[in-house]
Backbone as JSON, one array per atom type, in Angstrom:
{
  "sequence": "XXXXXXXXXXXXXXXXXXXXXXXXXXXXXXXXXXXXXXXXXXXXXXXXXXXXXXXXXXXXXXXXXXXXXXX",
  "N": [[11.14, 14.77, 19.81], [8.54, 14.58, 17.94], [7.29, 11.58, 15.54], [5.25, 10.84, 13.02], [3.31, 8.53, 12.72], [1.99, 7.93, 10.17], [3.79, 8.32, 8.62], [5.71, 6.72, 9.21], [4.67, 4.37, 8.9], [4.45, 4.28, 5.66], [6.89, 3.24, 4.59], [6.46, 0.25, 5.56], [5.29, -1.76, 3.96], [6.5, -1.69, 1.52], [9.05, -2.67, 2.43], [8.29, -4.85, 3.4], [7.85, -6.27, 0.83], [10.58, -5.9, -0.14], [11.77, -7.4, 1.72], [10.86, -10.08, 1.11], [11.44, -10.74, -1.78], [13.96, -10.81, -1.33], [14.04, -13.12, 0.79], [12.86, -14.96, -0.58], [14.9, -14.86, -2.86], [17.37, -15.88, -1.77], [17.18, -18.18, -0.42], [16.57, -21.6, 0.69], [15.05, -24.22, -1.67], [13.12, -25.77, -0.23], [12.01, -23.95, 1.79], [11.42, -21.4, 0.54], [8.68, -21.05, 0.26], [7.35, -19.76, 2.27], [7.76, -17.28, 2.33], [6.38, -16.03, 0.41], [3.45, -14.83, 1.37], [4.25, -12.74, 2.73], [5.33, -11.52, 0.87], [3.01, -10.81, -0.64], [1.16, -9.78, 0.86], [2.08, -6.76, 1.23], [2.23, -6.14, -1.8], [-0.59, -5.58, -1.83], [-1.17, -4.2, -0.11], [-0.15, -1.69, -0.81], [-1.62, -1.65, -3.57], [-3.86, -0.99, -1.95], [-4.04, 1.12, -1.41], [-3.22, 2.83, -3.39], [-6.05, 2.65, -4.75], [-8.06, 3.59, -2.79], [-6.97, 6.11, -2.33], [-7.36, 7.15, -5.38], [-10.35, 6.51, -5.11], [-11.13, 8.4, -3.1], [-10.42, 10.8, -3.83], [-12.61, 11.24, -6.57], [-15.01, 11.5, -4.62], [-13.96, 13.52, -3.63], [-14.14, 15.56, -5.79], [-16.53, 14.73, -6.99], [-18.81, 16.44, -5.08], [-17.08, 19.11, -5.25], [-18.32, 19.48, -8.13], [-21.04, 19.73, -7.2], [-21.47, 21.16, -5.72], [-21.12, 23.36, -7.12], [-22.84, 23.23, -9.08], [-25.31, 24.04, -7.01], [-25.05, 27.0, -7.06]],
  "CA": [[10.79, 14.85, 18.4], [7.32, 13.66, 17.45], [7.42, 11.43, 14.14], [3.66, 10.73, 12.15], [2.79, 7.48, 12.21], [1.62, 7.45, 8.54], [5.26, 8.48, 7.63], [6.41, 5.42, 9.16], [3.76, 2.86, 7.67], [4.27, 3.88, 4.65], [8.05, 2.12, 4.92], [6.32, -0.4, 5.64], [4.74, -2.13, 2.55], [7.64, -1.49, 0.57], [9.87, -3.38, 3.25], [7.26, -6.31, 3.28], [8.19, -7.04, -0.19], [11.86, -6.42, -0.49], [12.25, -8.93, 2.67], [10.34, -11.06, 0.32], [12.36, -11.11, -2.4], [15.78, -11.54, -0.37], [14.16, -14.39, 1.29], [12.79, -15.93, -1.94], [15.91, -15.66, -3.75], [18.5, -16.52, -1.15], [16.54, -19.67, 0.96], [16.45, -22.99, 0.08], [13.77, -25.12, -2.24], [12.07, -25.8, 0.59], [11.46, -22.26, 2.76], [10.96, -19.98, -0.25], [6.94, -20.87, 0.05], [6.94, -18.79, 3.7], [7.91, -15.47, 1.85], [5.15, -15.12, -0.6], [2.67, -14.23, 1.87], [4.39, -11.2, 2.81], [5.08, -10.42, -0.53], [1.44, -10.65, -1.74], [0.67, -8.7, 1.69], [2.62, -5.61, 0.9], [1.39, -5.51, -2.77], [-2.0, -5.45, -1.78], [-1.0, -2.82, 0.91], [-0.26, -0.96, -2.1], [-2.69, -1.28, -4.51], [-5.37, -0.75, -1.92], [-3.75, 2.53, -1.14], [-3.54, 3.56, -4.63], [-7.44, 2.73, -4.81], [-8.82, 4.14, -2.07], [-6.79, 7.72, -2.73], [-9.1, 7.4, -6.35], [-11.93, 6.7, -4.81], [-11.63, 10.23, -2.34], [-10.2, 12.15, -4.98], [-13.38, 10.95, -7.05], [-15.94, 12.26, -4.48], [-13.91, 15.35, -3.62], [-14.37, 16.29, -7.49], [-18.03, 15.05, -7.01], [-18.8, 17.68, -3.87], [-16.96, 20.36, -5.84], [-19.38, 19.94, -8.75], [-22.44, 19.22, -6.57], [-21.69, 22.82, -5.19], [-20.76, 24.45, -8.7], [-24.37, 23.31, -9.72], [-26.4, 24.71, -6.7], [-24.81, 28.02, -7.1]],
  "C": [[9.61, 13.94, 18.13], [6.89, 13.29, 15.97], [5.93, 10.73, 13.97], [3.88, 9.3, 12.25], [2.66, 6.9, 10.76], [3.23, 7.35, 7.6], [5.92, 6.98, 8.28], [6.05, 3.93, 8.16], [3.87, 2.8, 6.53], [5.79, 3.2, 4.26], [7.44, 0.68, 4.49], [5.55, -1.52, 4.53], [5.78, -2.9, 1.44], [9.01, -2.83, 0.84], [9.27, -4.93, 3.0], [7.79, -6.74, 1.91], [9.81, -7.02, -0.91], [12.74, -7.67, 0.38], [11.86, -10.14, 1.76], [10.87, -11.68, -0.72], [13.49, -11.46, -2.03], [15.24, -12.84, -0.15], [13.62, -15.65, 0.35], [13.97, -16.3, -2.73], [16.96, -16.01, -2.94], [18.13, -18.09, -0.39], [16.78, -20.42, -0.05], [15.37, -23.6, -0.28], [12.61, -24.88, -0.99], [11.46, -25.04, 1.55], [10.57, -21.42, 2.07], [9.44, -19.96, -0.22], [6.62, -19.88, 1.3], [6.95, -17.27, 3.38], [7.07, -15.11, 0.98], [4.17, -14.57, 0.38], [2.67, -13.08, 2.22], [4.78, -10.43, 1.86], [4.14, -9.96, -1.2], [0.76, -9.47, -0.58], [1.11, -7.48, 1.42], [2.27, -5.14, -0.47], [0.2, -5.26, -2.65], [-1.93, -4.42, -0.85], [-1.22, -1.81, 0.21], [-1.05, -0.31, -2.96], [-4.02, -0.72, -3.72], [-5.19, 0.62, -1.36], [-3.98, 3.23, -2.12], [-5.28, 3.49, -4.93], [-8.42, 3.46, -4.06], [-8.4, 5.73, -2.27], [-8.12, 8.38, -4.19], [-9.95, 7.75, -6.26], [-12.51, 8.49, -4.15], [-11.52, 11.42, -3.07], [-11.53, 12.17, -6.05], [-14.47, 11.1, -6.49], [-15.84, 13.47, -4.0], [-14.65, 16.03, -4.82], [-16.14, 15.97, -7.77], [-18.84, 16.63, -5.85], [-18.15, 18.98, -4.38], [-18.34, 20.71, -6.97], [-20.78, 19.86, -8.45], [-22.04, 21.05, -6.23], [-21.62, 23.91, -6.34], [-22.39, 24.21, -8.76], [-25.75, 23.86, -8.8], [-26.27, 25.85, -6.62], [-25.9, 28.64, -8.46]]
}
């Protein structure tokens, strides 16, 4: 059975920041600073997913009307 890559990674993000929260709210005073990094890593996983889809969907829709107008 051959599983996609992309279908796995995208797990992955998501995971990054619920480990983050467990280990923020269960540790002690002095740990909880080791788990923000992978919580701020996985939101930014995120957001730069949601940005970059924008951006392609934003020069597909240019390249459609670049071809509407040399018709």
């Amino acid at each position: 059975m051959n599983i996609n890559k992309r279908f796995i990674l995208s797990f992955v993000a998501p995971f990054m920041i619920l480990i983050s929260a467990i280990g923020f709210i269960f540790r002690e005073d002095s740990r909880k600073i080791f788990y923000l990094p992978i919580g701020l890593m996985g939101i930014v996983i995120i957001l730069e997913r949601g940005i970059s889809r924008q951006l392609d969907r934003k020069n597909i829709l240019k390249k459609i009307k670049s071809y509407q107008k040399a018709k």
